[in-house]
PQR file with spaces between the fields and no chain letter, atoms N, CA, C, O and H, PARSE charges and radii, in Angstrom:
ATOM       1  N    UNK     1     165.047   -0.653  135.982 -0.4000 1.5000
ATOM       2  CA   UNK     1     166.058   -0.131  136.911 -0.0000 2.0000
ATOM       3  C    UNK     1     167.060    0.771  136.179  0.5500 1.7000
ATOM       4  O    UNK     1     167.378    1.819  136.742 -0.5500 1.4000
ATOM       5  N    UNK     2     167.656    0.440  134.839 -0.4000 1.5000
ATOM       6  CA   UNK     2     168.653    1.045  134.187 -0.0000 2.0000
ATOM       7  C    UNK     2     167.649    2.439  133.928  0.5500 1.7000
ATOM       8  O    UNK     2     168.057    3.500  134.399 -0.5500 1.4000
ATOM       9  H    UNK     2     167.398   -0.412  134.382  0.4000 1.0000
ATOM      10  N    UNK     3     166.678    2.429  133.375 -0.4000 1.5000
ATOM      11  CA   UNK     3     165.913    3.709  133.155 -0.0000 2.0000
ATOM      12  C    UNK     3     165.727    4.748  134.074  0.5500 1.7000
ATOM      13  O    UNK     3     165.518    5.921  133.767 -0.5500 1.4000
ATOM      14  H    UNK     3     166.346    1.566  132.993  0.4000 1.0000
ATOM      15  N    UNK     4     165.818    4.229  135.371 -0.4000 1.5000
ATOM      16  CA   UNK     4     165.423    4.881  136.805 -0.0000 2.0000
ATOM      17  C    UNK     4     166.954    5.485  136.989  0.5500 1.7000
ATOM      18  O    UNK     4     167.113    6.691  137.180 -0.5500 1.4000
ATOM      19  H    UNK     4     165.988    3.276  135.620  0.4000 1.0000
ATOM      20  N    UNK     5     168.194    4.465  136.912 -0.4000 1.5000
ATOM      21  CA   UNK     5     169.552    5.563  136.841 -0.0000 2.0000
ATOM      22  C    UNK     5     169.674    6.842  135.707  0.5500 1.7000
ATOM      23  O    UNK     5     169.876    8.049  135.840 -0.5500 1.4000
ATOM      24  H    UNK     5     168.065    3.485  136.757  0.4000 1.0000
ATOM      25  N    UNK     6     169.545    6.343  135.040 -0.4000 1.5000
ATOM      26  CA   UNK     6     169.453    7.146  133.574 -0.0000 2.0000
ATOM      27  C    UNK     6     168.821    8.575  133.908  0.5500 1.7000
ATOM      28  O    UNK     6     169.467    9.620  133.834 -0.5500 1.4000
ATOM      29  H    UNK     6     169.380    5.362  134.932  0.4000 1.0000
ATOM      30  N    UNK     7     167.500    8.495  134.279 -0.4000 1.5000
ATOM      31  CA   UNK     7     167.134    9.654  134.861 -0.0000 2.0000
ATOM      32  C    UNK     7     167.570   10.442  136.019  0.5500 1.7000
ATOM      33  O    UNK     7     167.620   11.662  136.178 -0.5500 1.4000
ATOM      34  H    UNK     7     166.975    7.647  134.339  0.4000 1.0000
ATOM      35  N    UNK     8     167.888    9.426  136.823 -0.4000 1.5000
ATOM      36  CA   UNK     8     168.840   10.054  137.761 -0.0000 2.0000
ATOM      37  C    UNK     8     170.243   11.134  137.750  0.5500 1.7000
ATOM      38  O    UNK     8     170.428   12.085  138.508 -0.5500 1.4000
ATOM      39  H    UNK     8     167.848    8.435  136.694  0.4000 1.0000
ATOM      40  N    UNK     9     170.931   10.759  136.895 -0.4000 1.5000
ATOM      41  CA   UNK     9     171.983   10.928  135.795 -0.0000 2.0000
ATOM      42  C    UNK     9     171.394   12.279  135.264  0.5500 1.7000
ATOM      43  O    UNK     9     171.957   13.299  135.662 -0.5500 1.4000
ATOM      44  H    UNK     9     170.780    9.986  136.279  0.4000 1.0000
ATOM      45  N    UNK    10     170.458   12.396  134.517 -0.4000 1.5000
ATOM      46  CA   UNK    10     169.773   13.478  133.923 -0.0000 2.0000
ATOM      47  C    UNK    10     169.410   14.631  134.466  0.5500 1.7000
ATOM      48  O    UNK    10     169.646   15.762  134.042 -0.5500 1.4000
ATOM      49  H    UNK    10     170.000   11.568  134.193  0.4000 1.0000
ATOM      50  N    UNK    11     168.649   14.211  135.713 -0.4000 1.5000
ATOM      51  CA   UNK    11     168.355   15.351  136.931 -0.0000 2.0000
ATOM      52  C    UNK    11     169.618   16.011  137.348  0.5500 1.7000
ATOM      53  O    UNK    11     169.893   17.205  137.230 -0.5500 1.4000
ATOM      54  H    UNK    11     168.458   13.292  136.057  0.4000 1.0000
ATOM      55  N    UNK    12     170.403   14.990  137.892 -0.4000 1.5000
ATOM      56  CA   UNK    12     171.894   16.026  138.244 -0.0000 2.0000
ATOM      57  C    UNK    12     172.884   16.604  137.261  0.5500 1.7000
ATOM      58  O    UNK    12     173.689   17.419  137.713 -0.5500 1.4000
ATOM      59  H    UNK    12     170.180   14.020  137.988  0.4000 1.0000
ATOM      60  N    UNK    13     172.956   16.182  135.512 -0.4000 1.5000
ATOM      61  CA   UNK    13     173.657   17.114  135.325 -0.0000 2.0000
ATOM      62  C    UNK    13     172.743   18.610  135.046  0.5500 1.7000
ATOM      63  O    UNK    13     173.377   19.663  134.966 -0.5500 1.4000
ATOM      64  H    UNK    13     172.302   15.520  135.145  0.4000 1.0000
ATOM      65  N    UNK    14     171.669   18.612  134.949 -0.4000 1.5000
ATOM      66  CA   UNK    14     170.395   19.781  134.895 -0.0000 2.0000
ATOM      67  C    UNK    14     170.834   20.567  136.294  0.5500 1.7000
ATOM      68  O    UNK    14     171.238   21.726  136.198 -0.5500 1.4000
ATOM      69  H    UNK    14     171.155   17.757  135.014  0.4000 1.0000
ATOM      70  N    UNK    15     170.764   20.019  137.401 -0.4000 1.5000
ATOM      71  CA   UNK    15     171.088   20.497  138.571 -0.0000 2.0000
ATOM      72  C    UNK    15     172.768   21.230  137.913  0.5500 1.7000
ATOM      73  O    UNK    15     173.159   22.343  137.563 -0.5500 1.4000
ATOM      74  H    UNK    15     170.437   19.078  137.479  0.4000 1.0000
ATOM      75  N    UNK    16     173.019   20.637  137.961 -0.4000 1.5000
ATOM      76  CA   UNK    16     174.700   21.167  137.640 -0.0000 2.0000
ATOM      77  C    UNK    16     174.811   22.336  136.936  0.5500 1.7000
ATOM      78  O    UNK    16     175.393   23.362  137.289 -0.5500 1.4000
ATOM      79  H    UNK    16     172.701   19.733  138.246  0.4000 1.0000
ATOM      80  N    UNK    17     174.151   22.096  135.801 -0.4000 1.5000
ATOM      81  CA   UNK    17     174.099   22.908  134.650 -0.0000 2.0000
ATOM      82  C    UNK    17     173.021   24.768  134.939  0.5500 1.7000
ATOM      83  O    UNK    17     172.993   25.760  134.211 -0.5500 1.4000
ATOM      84  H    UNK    17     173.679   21.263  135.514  0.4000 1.0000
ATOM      85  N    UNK    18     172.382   24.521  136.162 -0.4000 1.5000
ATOM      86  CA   UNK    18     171.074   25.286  136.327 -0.0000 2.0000
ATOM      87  C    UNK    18     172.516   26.269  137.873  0.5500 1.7000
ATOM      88  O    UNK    18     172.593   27.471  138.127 -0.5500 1.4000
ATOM      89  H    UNK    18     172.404   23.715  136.753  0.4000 1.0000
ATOM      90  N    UNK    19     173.292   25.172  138.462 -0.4000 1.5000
ATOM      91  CA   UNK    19     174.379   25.497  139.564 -0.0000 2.0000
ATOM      92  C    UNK    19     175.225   26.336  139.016  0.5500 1.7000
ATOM      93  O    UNK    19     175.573   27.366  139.593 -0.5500 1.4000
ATOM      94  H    UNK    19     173.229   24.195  138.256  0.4000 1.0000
ATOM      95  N    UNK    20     175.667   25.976  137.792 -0.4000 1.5000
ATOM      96  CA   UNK    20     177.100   26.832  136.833 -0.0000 2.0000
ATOM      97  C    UNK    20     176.143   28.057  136.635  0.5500 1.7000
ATOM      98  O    UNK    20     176.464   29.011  137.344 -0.5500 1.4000
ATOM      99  H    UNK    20     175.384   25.139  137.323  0.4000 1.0000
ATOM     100  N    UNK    21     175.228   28.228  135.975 -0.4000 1.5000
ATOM     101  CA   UNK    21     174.183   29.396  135.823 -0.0000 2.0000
ATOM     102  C    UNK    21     174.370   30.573  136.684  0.5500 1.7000
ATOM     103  O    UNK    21     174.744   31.740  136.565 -0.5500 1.4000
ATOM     104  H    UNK    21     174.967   27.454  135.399  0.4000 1.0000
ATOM     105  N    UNK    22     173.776   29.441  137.987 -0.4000 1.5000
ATOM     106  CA   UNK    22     173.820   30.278  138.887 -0.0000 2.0000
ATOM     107  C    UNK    22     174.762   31.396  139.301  0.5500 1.7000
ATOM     108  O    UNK    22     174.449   32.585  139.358 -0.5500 1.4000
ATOM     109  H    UNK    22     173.472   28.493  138.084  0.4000 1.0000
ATOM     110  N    UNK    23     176.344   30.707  139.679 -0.4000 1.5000
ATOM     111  CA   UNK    23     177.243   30.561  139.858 -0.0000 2.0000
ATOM     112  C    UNK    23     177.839   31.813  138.717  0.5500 1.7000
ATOM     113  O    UNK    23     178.588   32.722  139.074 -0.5500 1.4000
ATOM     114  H    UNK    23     176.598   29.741  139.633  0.4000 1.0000
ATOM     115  N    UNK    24     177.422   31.663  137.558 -0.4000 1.5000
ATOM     116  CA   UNK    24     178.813   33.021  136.762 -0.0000 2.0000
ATOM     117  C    UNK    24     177.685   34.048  136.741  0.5500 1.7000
ATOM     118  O    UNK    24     178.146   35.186  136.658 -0.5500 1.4000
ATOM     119  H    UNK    24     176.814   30.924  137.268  0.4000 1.0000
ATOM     120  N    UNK    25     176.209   34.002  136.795 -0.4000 1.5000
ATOM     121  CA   UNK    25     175.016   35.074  137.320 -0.0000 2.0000
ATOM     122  C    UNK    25     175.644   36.007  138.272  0.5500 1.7000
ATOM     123  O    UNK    25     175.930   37.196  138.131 -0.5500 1.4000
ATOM     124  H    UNK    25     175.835   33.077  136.862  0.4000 1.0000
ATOM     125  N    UNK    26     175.827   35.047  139.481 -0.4000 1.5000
ATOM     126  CA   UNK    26     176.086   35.907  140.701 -0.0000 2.0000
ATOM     127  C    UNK    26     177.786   36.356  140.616  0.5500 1.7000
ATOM     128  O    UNK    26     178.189   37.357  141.209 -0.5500 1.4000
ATOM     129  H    UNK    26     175.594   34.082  139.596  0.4000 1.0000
ATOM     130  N    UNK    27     178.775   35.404  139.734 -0.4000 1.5000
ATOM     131  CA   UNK    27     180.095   36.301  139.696 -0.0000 2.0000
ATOM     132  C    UNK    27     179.888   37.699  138.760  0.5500 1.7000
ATOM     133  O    UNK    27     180.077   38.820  139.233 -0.5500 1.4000
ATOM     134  H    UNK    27     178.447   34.591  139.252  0.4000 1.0000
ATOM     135  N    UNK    28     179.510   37.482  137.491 -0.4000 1.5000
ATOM     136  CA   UNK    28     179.039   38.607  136.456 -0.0000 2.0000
ATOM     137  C    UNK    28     177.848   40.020  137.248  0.5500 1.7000
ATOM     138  O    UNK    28     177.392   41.007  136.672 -0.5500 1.4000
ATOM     139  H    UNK    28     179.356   36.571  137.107  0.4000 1.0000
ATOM     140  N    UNK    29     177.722   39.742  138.175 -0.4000 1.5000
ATOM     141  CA   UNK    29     176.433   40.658  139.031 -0.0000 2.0000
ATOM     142  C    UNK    29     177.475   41.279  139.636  0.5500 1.7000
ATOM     143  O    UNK    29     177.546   42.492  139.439 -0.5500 1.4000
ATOM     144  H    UNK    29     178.092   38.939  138.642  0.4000 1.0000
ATOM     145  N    UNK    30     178.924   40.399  140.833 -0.4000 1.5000
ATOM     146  CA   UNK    30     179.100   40.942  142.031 -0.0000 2.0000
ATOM     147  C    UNK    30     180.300   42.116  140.750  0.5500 1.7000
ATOM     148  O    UNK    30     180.284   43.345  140.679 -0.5500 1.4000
ATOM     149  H    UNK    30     178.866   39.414  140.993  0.4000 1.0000
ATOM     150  N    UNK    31     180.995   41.341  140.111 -0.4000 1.5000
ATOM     151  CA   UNK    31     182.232   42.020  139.104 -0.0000 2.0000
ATOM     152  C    UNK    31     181.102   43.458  138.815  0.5500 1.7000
ATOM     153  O    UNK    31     181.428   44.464  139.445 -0.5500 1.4000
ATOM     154  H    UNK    31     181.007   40.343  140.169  0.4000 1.0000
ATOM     155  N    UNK    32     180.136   43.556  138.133 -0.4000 1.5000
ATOM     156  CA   UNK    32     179.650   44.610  137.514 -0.0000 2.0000
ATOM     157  C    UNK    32     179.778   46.109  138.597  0.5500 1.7000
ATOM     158  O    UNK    32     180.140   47.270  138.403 -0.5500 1.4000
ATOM     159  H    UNK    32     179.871   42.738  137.621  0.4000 1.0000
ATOM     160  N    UNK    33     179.102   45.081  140.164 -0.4000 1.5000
ATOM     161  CA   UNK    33     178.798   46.094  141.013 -0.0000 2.0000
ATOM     162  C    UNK    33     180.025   46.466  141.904  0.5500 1.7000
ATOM     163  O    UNK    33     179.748   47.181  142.868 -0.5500 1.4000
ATOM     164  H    UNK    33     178.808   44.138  140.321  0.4000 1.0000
ATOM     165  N    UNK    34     181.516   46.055  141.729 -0.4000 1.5000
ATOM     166  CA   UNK    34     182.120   46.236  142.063 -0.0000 2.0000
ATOM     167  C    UNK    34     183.023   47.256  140.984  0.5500 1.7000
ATOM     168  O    UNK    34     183.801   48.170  141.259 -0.5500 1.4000
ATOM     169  H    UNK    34     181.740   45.474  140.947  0.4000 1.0000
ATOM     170  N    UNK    35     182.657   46.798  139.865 -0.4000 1.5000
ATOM     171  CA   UNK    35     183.124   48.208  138.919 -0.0000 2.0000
ATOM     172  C    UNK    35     182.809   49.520  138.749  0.5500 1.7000
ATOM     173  O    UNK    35     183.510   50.464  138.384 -0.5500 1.4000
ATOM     174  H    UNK    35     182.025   46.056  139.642  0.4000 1.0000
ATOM     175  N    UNK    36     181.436   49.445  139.121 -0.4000 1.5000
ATOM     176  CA   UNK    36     180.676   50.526  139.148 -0.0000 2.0000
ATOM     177  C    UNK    36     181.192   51.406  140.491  0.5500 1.7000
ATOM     178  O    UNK    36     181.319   52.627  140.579 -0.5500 1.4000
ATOM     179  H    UNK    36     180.866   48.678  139.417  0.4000 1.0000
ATOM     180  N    UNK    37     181.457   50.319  141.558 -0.4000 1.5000
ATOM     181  CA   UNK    37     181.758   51.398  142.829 -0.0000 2.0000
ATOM     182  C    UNK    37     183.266   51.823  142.903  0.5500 1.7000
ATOM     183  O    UNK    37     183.611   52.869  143.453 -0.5500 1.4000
ATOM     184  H    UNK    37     181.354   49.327  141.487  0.4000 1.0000
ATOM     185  N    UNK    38     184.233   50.858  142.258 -0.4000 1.5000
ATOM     186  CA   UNK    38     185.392   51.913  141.599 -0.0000 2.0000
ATOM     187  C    UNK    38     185.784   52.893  141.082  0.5500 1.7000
ATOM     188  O    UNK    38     186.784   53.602  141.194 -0.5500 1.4000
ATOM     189  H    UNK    38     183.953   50.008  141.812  0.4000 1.0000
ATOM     190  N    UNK    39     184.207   52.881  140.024 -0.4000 1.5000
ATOM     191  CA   UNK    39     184.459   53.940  139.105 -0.0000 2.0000
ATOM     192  C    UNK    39     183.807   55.301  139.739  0.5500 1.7000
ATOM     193  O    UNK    39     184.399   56.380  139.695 -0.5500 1.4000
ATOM     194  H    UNK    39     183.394   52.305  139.933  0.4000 1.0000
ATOM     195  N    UNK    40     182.666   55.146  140.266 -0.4000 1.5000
ATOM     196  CA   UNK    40     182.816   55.992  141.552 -0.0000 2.0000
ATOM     197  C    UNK    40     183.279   56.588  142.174  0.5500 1.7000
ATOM     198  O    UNK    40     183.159   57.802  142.340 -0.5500 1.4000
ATOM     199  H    UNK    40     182.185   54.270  140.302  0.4000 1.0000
ATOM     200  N    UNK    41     184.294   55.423  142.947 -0.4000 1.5000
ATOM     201  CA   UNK    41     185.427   56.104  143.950 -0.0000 2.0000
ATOM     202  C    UNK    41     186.625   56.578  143.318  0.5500 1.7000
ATOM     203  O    UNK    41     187.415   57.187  144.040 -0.5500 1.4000
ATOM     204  H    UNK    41     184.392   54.437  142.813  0.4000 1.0000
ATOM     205  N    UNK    42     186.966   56.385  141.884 -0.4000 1.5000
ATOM     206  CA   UNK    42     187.872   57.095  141.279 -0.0000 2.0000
ATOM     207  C    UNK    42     187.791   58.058  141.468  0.5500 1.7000
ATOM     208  O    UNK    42     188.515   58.685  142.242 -0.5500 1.4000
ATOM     209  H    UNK    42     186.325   55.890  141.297  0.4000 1.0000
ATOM     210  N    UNK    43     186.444   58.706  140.509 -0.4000 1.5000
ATOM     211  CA   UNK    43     185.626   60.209  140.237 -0.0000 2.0000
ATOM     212  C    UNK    43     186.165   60.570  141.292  0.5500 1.7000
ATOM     213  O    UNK    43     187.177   61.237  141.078 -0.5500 1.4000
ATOM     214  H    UNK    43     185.857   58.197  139.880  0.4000 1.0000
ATOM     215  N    UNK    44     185.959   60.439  142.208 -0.4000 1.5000
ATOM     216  CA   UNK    44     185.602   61.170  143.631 -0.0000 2.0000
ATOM     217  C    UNK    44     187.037   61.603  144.124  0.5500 1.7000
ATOM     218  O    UNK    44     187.392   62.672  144.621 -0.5500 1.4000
ATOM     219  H    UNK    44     185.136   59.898  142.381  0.4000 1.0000
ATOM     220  N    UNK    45     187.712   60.538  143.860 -0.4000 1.5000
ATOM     221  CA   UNK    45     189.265   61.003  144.178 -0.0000 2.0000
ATOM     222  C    UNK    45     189.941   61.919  143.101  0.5500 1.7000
ATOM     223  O    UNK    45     190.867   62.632  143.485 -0.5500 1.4000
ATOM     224  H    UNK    45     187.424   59.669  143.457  0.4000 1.0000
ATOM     225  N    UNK    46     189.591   61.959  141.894 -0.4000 1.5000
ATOM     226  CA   UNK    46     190.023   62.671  140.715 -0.0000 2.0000
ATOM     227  C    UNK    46     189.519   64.105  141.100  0.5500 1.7000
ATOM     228  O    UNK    46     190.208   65.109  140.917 -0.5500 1.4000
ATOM     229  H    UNK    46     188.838   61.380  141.582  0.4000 1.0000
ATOM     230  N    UNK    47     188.089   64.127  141.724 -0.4000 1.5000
ATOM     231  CA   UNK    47     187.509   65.534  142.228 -0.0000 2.0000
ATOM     232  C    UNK    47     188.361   65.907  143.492  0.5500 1.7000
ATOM     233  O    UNK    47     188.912   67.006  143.543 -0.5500 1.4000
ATOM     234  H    UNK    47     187.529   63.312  141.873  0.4000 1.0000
ATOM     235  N    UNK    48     188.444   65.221  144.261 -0.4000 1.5000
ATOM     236  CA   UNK    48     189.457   65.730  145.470 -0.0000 2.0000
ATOM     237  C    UNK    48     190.882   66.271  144.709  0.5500 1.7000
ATOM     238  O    UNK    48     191.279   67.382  145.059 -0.5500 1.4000
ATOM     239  H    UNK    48     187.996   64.328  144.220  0.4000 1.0000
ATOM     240  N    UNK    49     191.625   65.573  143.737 -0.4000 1.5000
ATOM     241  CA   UNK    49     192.966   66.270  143.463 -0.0000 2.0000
ATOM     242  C    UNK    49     192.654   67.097  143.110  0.5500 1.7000
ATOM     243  O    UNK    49     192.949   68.131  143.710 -0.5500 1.4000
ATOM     244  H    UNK    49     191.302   64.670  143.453  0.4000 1.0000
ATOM     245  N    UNK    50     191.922   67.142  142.005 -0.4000 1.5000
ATOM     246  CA   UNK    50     191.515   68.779  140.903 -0.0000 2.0000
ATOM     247  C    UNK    50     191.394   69.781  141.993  0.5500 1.7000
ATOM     248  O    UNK    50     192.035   70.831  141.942 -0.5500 1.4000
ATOM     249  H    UNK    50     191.683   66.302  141.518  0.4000 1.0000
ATOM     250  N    UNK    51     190.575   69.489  143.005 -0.4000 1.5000
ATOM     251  CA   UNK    51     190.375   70.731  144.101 -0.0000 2.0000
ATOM     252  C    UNK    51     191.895   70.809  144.041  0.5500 1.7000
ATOM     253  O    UNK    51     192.405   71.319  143.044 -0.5500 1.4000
ATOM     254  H    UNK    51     190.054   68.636  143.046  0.4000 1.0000
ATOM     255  N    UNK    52     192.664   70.342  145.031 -0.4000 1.5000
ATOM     256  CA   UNK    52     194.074   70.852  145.370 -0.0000 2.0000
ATOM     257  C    UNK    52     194.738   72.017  144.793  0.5500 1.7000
ATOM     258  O    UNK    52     195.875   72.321  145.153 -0.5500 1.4000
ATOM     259  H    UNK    52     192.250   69.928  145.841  0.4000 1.0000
């Protein structure tokens, strides 16, 4: 029985550990693609003043 918790125990911090993964994957993905479309929309506004 103690062996059967034990593993139990094991599976979820793996789960946990595979969740945190997940988790700064998809923050480090959304941050990247949200920099990229800043830097973008800077350009674009830096090209609109220069016109002026």
């Amino acid at each position: 029985m103690e062996g059967w918790l034990f593993d139990l125990q094991g599976e979820l911090a793996q789960s946990n550990i595979t969740i945190t993964n997940v988790l700064e994957v998809a923050i480090v993905g959304v941050a990247s693609s949200l920099s990229k479309i800043i830097s973008v929309l800077l350009q674009e506004v830096l090209v609109e003043l220069s016109d002026c």
